[in-house]
C-alpha positions in Angstrom: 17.2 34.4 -33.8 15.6 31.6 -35.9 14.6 32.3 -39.2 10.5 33.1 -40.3 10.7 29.4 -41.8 12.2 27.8 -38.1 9.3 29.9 -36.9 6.2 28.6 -38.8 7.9 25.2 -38.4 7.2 25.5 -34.4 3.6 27.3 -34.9 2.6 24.5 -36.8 4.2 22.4 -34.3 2.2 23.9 -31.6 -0.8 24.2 -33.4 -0.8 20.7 -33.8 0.0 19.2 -30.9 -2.9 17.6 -29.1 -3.3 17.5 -25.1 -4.5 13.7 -24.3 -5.6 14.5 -20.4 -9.1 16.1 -20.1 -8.7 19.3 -18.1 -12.1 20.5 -19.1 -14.2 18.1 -16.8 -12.8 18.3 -13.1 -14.5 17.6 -10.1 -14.5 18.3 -6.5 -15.2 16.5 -3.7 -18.1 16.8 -1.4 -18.0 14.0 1.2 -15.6 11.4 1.9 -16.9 8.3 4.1 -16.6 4.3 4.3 -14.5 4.2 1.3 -16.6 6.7 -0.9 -16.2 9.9 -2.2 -18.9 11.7 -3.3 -17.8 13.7 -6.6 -19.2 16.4 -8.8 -18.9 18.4 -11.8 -17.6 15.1 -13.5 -20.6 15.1 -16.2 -19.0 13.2 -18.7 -17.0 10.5 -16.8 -17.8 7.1 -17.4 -18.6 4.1 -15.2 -15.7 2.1 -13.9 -13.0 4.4 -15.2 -10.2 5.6 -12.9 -9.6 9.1 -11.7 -7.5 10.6 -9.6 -7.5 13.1 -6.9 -5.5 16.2 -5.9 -2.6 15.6 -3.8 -0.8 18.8 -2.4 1.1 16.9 0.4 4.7 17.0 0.2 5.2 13.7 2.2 3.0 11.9 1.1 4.1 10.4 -2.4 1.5 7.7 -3.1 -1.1 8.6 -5.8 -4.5 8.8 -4.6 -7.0 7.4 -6.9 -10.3 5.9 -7.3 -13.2 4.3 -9.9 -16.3 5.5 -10.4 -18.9 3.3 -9.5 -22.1 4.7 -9.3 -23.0 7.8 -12.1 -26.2 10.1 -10.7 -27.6 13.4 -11.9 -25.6 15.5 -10.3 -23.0 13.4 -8.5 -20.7 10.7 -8.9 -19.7 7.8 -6.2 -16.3 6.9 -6.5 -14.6 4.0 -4.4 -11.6 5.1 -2.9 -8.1 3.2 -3.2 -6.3 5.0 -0.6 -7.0 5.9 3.2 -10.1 8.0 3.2 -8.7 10.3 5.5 -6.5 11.8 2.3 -9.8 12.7 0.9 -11.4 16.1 2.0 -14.6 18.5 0.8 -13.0 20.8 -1.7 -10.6 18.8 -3.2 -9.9 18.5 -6.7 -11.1 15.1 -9.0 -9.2 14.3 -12.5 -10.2 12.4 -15.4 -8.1 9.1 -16.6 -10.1 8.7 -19.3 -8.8 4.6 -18.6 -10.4 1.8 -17.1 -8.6 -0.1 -14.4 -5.7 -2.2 -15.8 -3.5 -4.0 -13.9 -0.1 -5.6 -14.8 0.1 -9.2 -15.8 2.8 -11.1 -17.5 6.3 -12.5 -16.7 6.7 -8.9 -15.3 5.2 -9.9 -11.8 7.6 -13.3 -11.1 9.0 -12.9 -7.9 7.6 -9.8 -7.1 5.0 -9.3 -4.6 2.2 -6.6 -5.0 -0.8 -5.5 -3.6 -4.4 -5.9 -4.8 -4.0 -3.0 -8.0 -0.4 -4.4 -9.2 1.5 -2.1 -7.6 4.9 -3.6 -5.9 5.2 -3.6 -2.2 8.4 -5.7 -1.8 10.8 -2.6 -2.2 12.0 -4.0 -5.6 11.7 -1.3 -7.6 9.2 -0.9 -10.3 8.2 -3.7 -12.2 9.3 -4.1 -15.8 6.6 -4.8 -18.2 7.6 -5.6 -21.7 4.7 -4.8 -23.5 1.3 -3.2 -23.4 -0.3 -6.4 -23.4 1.4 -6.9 -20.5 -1.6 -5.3 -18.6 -5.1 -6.7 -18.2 -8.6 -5.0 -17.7 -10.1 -5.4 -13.7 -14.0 -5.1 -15.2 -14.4 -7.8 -18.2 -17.2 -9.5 -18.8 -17.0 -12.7 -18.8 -17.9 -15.5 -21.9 -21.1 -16.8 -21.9 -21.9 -20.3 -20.9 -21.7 -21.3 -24.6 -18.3 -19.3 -26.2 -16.9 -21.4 -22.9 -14.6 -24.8 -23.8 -16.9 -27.5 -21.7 -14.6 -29.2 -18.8 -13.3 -32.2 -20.1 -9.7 -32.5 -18.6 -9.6 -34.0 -15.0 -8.1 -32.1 -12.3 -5.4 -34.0 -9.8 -5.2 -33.1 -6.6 -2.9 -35.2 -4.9 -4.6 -36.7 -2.5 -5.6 -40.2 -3.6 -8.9 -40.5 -1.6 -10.4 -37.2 -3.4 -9.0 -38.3 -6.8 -10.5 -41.5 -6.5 -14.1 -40.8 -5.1 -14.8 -37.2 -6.7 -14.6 -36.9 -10.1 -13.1 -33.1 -10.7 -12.8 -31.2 -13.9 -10.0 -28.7 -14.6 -12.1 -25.3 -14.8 -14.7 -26.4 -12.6 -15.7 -24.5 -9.2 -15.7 -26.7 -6.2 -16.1 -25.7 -2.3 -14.2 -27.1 0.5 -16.6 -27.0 3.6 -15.8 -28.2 6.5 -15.2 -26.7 10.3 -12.4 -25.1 11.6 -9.2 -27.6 12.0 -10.0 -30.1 9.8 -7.5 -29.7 6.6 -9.2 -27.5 4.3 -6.4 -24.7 3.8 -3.7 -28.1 3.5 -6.3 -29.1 0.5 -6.4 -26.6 -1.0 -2.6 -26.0 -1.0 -1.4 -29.5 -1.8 -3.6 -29.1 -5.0 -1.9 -25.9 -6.3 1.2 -27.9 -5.2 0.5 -30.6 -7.4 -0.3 -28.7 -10.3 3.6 -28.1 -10.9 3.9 -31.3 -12.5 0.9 -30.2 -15.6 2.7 -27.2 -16.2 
Protein backbone atom coordinates (compact mmCIF):
# COMPACT_ATOMS: atom_id res chain seq x y z
CA UNK A 1 0.00 0.00 0.00
CA UNK A 2 1.29 3.51 -1.06
CA UNK A 3 1.13 6.11 1.33
CA UNK A 4 -1.93 9.14 1.32
CA UNK A 5 0.86 11.44 -0.19
CA UNK A 6 1.86 8.61 -3.22
CA UNK A 7 -1.94 8.77 -3.46
CA UNK A 8 -2.74 12.44 -4.13
CA UNK A 9 0.53 12.44 -6.17
CA UNK A 10 -1.38 10.00 -8.77
CA UNK A 11 -4.92 11.87 -8.40
CA UNK A 12 -3.32 14.90 -9.34
CA UNK A 13 -1.70 12.98 -11.93
CA UNK A 14 -4.84 11.76 -13.29
CA UNK A 15 -6.66 14.78 -12.86
CA UNK A 16 -4.40 16.37 -15.01
CA UNK A 17 -3.75 14.40 -17.67
CA UNK A 18 -5.38 15.55 -20.87
CA UNK A 19 -6.74 13.12 -23.73
CA UNK A 20 -5.55 14.77 -27.22
CA UNK A 21 -7.96 12.52 -29.61
CA UNK A 22 -11.55 13.81 -29.78
CA UNK A 23 -13.89 10.94 -28.87
CA UNK A 24 -16.82 13.22 -28.40
CA UNK A 25 -17.45 13.92 -32.22
CA UNK A 26 -17.75 10.40 -34.05
CA UNK A 27 -19.40 9.63 -37.04
CA UNK A 28 -20.94 6.98 -38.99
CA UNK A 29 -21.12 6.09 -42.28
CA UNK A 30 -24.13 6.21 -44.55
CA UNK A 31 -23.05 5.41 -48.11
CA UNK A 32 -19.94 4.46 -49.53
CA UNK A 33 -19.55 4.94 -53.57
CA UNK A 34 -16.95 6.14 -56.27
CA UNK A 35 -14.47 6.93 -53.76
CA UNK A 36 -16.84 8.80 -51.26
CA UNK A 37 -18.22 8.19 -48.08
CA UNK A 38 -20.91 9.95 -46.94
CA UNK A 39 -20.43 10.76 -43.11
CA UNK A 40 -22.46 12.12 -40.21
CA UNK A 41 -22.60 13.26 -36.85
CA UNK A 42 -19.09 14.87 -37.48
CA UNK A 43 -20.41 18.53 -36.67
CA UNK A 44 -17.36 19.99 -35.82
CA UNK A 45 -14.75 18.50 -38.28
CA UNK A 46 -13.02 20.77 -40.44
CA UNK A 47 -12.41 20.80 -44.22
CA UNK A 48 -9.46 18.98 -45.51
CA UNK A 49 -8.55 17.29 -42.23
CA UNK A 50 -7.99 13.53 -42.05
CA UNK A 51 -10.07 11.02 -40.29
CA UNK A 52 -10.12 7.74 -39.98
CA UNK A 53 -12.54 4.87 -40.05
CA UNK A 54 -13.28 1.81 -37.99
CA UNK A 55 -11.48 -1.28 -38.84
CA UNK A 56 -12.65 -4.57 -37.04
CA UNK A 57 -10.84 -6.85 -39.58
CA UNK A 58 -8.32 -9.02 -38.20
CA UNK A 59 -6.47 -9.41 -41.66
CA UNK A 60 -6.55 -6.64 -42.84
CA UNK A 61 -3.83 -4.34 -41.19
CA UNK A 62 -3.81 -1.23 -43.41
CA UNK A 63 -5.44 1.92 -41.81
CA UNK A 64 -8.36 3.01 -43.57
CA UNK A 65 -8.58 6.73 -43.73
CA UNK A 66 -9.89 9.64 -45.62
CA UNK A 67 -10.23 13.83 -45.89
CA UNK A 68 -13.08 15.65 -45.67
CA UNK A 69 -13.84 17.37 -48.62
CA UNK A 70 -17.09 18.73 -48.76
CA UNK A 71 -18.83 20.04 -45.18
CA UNK A 72 -23.02 20.15 -45.48
CA UNK A 73 -25.70 20.65 -42.89
CA UNK A 74 -26.00 17.44 -41.91
CA UNK A 75 -23.42 15.43 -43.70
CA UNK A 76 -19.93 15.30 -44.56
CA UNK A 77 -18.22 13.98 -48.00
CA UNK A 78 -15.08 12.34 -47.30
CA UNK A 79 -12.66 10.96 -50.17
CA UNK A 80 -11.63 7.66 -49.49
CA UNK A 81 -7.87 6.49 -49.47
CA UNK A 82 -8.47 2.88 -49.32
CA UNK A 83 -10.69 0.41 -51.51
CA UNK A 84 -14.22 1.47 -51.03
CA UNK A 85 -15.35 -1.88 -50.55
CA UNK A 86 -13.77 -1.56 -46.70
CA UNK A 87 -16.31 1.07 -46.19
CA UNK A 88 -19.82 0.00 -45.09
CA UNK A 89 -23.25 1.88 -43.71
CA UNK A 90 -22.88 1.79 -39.94
CA UNK A 91 -19.36 2.06 -39.58
CA UNK A 92 -17.71 4.16 -37.27
CA UNK A 93 -15.76 7.79 -38.44
CA UNK A 94 -12.86 9.32 -36.06
CA UNK A 95 -11.48 12.66 -35.79
CA UNK A 96 -7.54 13.43 -36.51
CA UNK A 97 -7.92 16.69 -35.74
CA UNK A 98 -4.65 16.97 -38.53
CA UNK A 99 -4.52 17.97 -41.90
CA UNK A 100 -2.78 15.71 -44.49
CA UNK A 101 1.05 15.74 -44.01
CA UNK A 102 3.17 13.74 -45.78
CA UNK A 103 6.92 12.89 -45.23
CA UNK A 104 9.52 14.80 -46.95
CA UNK A 105 13.23 15.02 -46.25
CA UNK A 106 16.37 12.91 -46.65
CA UNK A 107 14.01 10.27 -45.03
CA UNK A 108 12.46 9.17 -48.53
CA UNK A 109 16.10 8.52 -50.49
CA UNK A 110 15.92 5.27 -51.90
CA UNK A 111 12.69 4.40 -50.77
CA UNK A 112 9.85 4.10 -52.89
CA UNK A 113 6.26 5.09 -51.66
CA UNK A 114 2.90 5.53 -52.81
CA UNK A 115 0.96 8.76 -53.41
CA UNK A 116 0.43 9.60 -49.17
CA UNK A 117 4.27 8.76 -48.20
CA UNK A 118 3.67 5.62 -47.16
CA UNK A 119 6.51 2.91 -48.16
CA UNK A 120 5.65 0.12 -50.55
CA UNK A 121 9.16 -1.29 -51.18
CA UNK A 122 9.07 -3.71 -48.08
CA UNK A 123 11.83 -1.54 -46.41
CA UNK A 124 10.54 -0.99 -43.35
CA UNK A 125 9.30 2.26 -42.08
CA UNK A 126 10.88 5.22 -43.04
CA UNK A 127 13.00 7.17 -40.60
CA UNK A 128 12.21 10.78 -40.40
CA UNK A 129 14.49 12.95 -38.26
CA UNK A 130 12.41 15.64 -37.43
CA UNK A 131 8.95 17.05 -37.55
CA UNK A 132 9.76 19.22 -40.18
CA UNK A 133 10.49 16.40 -41.90
CA UNK A 134 6.70 16.36 -42.98
CA UNK A 135 4.97 18.70 -45.34
CA UNK A 136 1.26 19.84 -45.64
CA UNK A 137 -0.80 18.24 -48.97
CA UNK A 138 -3.33 21.56 -49.03
CA UNK A 139 -1.01 24.87 -49.05
CA UNK A 140 -1.81 27.69 -50.67
CA UNK A 141 0.35 28.78 -52.80
CA UNK A 142 2.36 32.49 -52.98
CA UNK A 143 0.83 34.98 -54.80
CA UNK A 144 2.18 36.14 -58.16
CA UNK A 145 4.04 38.97 -56.29
CA UNK A 146 5.71 37.11 -52.79
CA UNK A 147 7.07 34.87 -55.98
CA UNK A 148 11.14 35.34 -56.92
CA UNK A 149 10.52 36.30 -60.91
CA UNK A 150 12.31 33.57 -63.24
CA UNK A 151 15.55 34.77 -64.03
CA UNK A 152 17.85 31.65 -64.08
CA UNK A 153 17.81 29.70 -67.48
CA UNK A 154 16.90 26.16 -67.50
CA UNK A 155 19.27 23.52 -69.61
CA UNK A 156 17.89 20.90 -71.02
CA UNK A 157 20.42 19.08 -72.87
CA UNK A 158 19.41 19.05 -75.96
CA UNK A 159 21.18 21.80 -77.95
CA UNK A 160 18.34 22.51 -80.52
CA UNK A 161 15.73 23.38 -77.54
CA UNK A 162 18.45 25.35 -75.59
CA UNK A 163 19.34 27.27 -78.43
CA UNK A 164 15.82 28.23 -80.04
CA UNK A 165 13.57 28.40 -76.75
CA UNK A 166 14.55 30.56 -74.25
CA UNK A 167 13.38 28.58 -70.80
CA UNK A 168 13.45 29.88 -67.28
CA UNK A 169 14.10 27.72 -64.28
CA UNK A 170 10.53 27.78 -62.42
CA UNK A 171 8.71 28.31 -65.50
CA UNK A 172 5.72 25.84 -66.77
CA UNK A 173 6.24 24.64 -70.19
CA UNK A 174 4.16 21.80 -72.24
CA UNK A 175 5.57 19.27 -74.45
CA UNK A 176 2.81 18.55 -77.12
CA UNK A 177 3.30 16.46 -79.70
CA UNK A 178 1.62 12.95 -81.00
CA UNK A 179 2.20 9.72 -79.87
CA UNK A 180 5.99 8.40 -80.78
CA UNK A 181 7.62 11.39 -81.28
CA UNK A 182 10.17 11.88 -78.14
CA UNK A 183 8.26 13.67 -75.61
CA UNK A 184 8.69 11.27 -72.54
CA UNK A 185 12.84 11.07 -73.82
CA UNK A 186 12.53 15.13 -73.29
CA UNK A 187 11.33 15.24 -70.71
CA UNK A 188 13.65 12.72 -69.06
CA UNK A 189 16.92 13.85 -70.49
CA UNK A 190 16.07 17.29 -68.88
CA UNK A 191 15.72 15.86 -65.28
CA UNK A 192 18.82 14.02 -66.36
CA UNK A 193 20.67 16.95 -66.99
CA UNK A 194 19.79 18.74 -64.08
CA UNK A 195 22.41 16.48 -62.00
CA UNK A 196 25.10 18.65 -63.00
CA UNK A 197 23.19 22.21 -61.17
CA UNK A 198 22.81 20.40 -58.17
Amino acid sequence: MGTVNETTALEKNILNTSITQDFTNIGEVRAAGDGVALVTGLSKVQAGEVVLFENESLEQTQVISGIVLNLEANIVRVALFADERSVYQGQKVFRTSSLLTIPTGPGLLGRVVDSLGFPIDNNGFLELTDEADLAFVDVKAPGIIARQSVKEPFQTGILAIDAMIPIGRGQRELIIGDRQTGKTTIALDAILNQREAF
